[in-house]
N, C-alpha and C positions, 0 to 999 in steps of 0.2 A: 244065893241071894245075899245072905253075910255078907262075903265077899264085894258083892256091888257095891251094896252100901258103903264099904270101909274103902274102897276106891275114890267114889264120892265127896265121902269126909274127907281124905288126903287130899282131892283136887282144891276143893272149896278154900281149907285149910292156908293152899300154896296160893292163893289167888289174893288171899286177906294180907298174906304177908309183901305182896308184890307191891300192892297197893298202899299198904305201910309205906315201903321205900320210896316205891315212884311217887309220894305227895299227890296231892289233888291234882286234877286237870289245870291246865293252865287257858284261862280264856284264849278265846278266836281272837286275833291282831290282825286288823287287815290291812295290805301289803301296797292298795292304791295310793295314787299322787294327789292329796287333791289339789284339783285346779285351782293355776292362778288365777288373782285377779288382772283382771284389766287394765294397761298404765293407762292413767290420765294425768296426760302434761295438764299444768296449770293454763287457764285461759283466763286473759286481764281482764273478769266481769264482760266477757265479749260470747256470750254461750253460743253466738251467731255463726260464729268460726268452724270450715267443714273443714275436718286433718283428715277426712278418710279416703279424699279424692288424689292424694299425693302418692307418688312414686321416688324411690329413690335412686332407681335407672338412670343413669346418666343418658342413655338417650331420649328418654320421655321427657318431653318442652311441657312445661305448662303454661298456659298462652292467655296475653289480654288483649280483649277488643277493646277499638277505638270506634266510638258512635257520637251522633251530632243530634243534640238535642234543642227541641226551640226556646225552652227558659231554664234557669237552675232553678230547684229548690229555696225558696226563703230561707228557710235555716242553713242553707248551705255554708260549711264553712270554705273560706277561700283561701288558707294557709294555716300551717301548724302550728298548734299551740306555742306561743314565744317562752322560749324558755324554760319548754318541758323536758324532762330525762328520758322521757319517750318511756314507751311502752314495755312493760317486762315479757319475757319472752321466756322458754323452757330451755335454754341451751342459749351459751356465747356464739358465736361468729364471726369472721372477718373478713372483709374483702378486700381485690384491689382494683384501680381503674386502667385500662389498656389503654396504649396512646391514641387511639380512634374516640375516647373521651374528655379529652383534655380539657373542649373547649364548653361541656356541659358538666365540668368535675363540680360546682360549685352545689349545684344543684341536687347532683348525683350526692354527694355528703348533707345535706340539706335533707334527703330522704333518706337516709342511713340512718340521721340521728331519732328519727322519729320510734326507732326498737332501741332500748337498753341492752347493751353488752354486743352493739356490733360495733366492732371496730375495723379500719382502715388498715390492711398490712397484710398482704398473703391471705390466703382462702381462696375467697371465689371470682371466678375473673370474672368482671363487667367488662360490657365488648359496646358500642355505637353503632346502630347500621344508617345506613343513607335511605330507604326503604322498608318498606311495611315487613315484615319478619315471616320467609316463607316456608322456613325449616322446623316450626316448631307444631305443627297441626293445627287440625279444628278452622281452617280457610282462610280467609282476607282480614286485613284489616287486625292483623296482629300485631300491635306496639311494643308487648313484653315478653319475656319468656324466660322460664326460669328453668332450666333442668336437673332434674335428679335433687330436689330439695337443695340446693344450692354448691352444686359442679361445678357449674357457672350461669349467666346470666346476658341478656342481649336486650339492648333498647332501640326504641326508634323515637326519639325526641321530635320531630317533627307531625308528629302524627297525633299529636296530646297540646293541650292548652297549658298544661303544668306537668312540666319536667320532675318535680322535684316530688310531688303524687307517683307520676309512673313509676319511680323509681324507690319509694317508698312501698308501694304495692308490689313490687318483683322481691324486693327484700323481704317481704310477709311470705314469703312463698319459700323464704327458708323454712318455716314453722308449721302454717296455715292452708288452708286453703280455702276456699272463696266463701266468702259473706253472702248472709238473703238478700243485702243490700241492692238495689238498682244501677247507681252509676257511685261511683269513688269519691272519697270527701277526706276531711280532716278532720273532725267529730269525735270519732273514736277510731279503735285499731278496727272492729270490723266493718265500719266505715272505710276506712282504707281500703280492706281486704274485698269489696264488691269487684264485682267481677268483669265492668265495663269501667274506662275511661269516657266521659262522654264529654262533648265540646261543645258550649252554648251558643246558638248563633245571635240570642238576642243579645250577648255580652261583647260581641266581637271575637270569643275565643275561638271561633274555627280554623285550624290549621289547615 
């Protein structure tokens, strides 16, 4: 019985001194990521603006309808702000015009300028078609199309009362995507960004 006990003592003993060396326990550290957050590009006071419907697929079109409406809006505006720096945007840009746009180029840099930081020179080619736009989905009556967040880009200027809107709105579609808005205006960026071109017939704009 001696005996035990003095084994005892000895274990106990070697266990005080282990505990000496090894120092206290060292807290649990846990080993997960935590999640990031969210980016959120800036939006110019336009909280209207949907970014979640975009792809950046080069073969995914993003496509605008052309519709004919019988009055504008009163407050409609009818041209861009004179003289504005245009709209700030989350990222620069550039584009260029294919010789199928020569003769709509004026117009086409007319809606360029409506975003800040896009510039003319290499990036995304702009194309002209003679015809409603049948490669890019979603059915008839497609005047714009922007793929892959801006791969490139295809108009159909005939098909729109204002060249320089359509073209403005395919250029939104580097960043954005479509507005609550009803038909496209010049108002604000997500004015722009609405999701129809529409063409008044009481103004004579029907093409």
């Amino acid at each position: 019985m001696a005996r035990k006990l003095s084994i005892i003592s000895c274990l106990a003993a070697a266990a005080a001194v282990i505990g000496v060396f090894a120092g206290p326990a060292s807290p649990s550290v846990s080993t997960e990521t935590p999640a990031a957050s969210p980016v959120e590009y800036p939006r110019p006071g336009i909280p209207l603006l949907d970014t979640r419907e975009h792809s950046t697929d080069a073969a995914v079109g993003h496509g605008t309808r052309a519709e004919d409406i019988d009055a504008a809006p009163a407050a409609s505006a009818a041209a861009p702000p004179a003289g504005a720096a245009g709209w700030p945007v989350p990222s620069r840009r550039s584009y260029y015009l294919t010789s199928s746009c020569q003769q709509h180029a004026s117009a086409i840099r007319q809606g360029a300028a409506a975003w800040q930081g896009l510039t003319e020179g290499g990036g995304t080619p702009v194309e002209c078609r003679n015809s409603y736009i049948s490669d890019c989905g979603g059915g008839g009556r497609i005047v714009g199309c922007n793929w892959g967040q801006g791969q490139r880009i295809a108009l159909y200027m005939g098909g729109v009362s204002d060249d320089a809107l359509l073209a403005a709105h395919e250029f939104g579609h580097d960043w954005y995507g479509h507005s609550s808005y009803q038909c496209a205006g010049w108002s604000s960026a997500a004015h722009v960004m609405a999701p129809t071109m529409c063409n008044y017939r009481s103004q004579g704009d029907v093409k």
